[in-house]
N, C-alpha and C positions, 0 to 999 in steps of 0.2 A: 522361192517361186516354184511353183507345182503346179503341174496340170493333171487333171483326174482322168477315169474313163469315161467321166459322165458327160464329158468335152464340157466343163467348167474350168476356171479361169480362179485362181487362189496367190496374191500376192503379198508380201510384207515389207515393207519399208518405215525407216524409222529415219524420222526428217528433225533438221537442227533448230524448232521453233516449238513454242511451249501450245498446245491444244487448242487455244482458244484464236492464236493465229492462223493454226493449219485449218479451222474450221472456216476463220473469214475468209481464207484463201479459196475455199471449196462453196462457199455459198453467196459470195457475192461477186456479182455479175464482171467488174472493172478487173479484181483481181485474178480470176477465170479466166477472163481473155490472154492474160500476161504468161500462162504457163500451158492451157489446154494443149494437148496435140503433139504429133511426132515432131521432133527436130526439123525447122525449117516451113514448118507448117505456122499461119496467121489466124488470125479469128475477128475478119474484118465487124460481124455485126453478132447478136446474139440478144434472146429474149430469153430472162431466167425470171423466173415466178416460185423458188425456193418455200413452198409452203406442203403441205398434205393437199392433194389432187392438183398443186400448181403444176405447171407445164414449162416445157424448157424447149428454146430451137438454137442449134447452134451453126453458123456458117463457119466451114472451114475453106483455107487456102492452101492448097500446098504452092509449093517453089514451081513446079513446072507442070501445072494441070490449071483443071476446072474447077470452079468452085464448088463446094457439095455441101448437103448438109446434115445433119443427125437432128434426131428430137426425145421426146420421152416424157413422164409423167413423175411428180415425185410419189413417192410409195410412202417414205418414212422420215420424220426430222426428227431428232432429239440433240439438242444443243447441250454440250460441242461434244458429242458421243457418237452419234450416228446416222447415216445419211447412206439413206436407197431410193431407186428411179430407176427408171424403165430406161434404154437404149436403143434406139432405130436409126438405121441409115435413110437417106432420105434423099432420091430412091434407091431402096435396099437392093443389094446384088441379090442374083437368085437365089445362093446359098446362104441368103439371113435372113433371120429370126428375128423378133423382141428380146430381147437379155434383160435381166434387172441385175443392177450395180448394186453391190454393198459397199459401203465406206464406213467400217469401222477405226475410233479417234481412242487410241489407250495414252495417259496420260502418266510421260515418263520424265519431268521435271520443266527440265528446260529443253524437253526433246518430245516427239508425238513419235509413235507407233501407229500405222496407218493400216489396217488388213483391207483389204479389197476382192470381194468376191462378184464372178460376173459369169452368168451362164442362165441357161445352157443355149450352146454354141449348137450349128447344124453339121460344120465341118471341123476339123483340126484346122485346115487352112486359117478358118473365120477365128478361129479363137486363137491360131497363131498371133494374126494381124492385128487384134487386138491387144495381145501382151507384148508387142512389139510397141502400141502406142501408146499405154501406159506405162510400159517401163521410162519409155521419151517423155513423156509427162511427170511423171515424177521427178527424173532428172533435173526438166526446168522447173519443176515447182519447189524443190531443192536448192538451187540455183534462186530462187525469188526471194525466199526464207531465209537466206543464208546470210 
C-alpha cells in the first residue's frame, strides 16, 4: 500500500480465488453487495450497469448513521483483466472530487493479484478515508472468496 504526492491511492492485494471469480465478485451486482464497504457497513440497494458508459449507484449503511450513497460511470471493462469507473459521493463532502478506480486482475493460479489505483484525491483526509474502506473491502471480499 502507498500513497503518492499526487494524493492518489495505490494498493495490492492478493486474494485466495482464481481471476475469473475475483472478477464475478466485482462485476456482479448480488455478489458486490456481500463484501462492498468498511466493516459494519450494508448495501441495502444498488443499480450496477457493468458495461462501457453503464452507470452504477450504490446505497451504503453504516452501523450507526444515515444512509448515503456514491455512484460513477464505468470507464473500462476487459474480462477478467480490468475494470475502471468513475467514483462520487452522493452528496460529495466539500473536500471531493470524481476519482476514477482502477481494478487491475493478474492471474496467479489458484490466486488473483488485485492492483487498485484511485485518484486524484483533494485531500490526504479524502484519500485516507478511502484506503481505510478498501483495505475493509478487501478484507470482506477475502473473507467471501475464501
Amino acid at each position: 500500500m502507498a500513497a503518492t504526492s499526487r494524493l492518489t491511492l495505490d494498493m495490492t492485494r492478493t486474494l485466495p480465488a482464481p481471476r475469473s471469480a475475483v472478477w464475478s465478485a466485482m462485476t456482479e451486482a448480488e455478489q458486490l453487495a456481500r463484501w462492498w464497504g468498511p466493516k459494519g457497513f450494508t448495501v441495502p440497494t444498488l443499480d450496477f450497469e457493468p458495461r462501457v458508459e453503464g452507470r452504477y449507484r450504490i446505497a451504503m449503511q453504516p452501523p450507526d448513521g444515515e444512509l448515503f450513497h456514491l455512484h460513477g460511470e464505468f470507464r473500462e471493462l476487459d474480462p477478467p483483466s480490468r475494470l475502471a469507473y468513475t467514483f462520487l459521493w452522493d452528496p460529495p463532502d466539500p473536500d471531493d472530487r470524481e476519482t476514477v478506480v482502477t481494478l487491475s486482475l493478474r492471474d496467479r493460479g489458484e490466486q488473483t493479484e488485485v492492483a487498485l489505483g484511485q485518484g486524484e484525491f483533494a485531500t490526504v483526509e479524502r484519500r485516507t478515508l478511502h484506503e481505510g474502506g478498501w483495505s475493509d473491502s478487501f478484507e470482506k471480499l477475502e473473507q467471501l472468496l475464501s
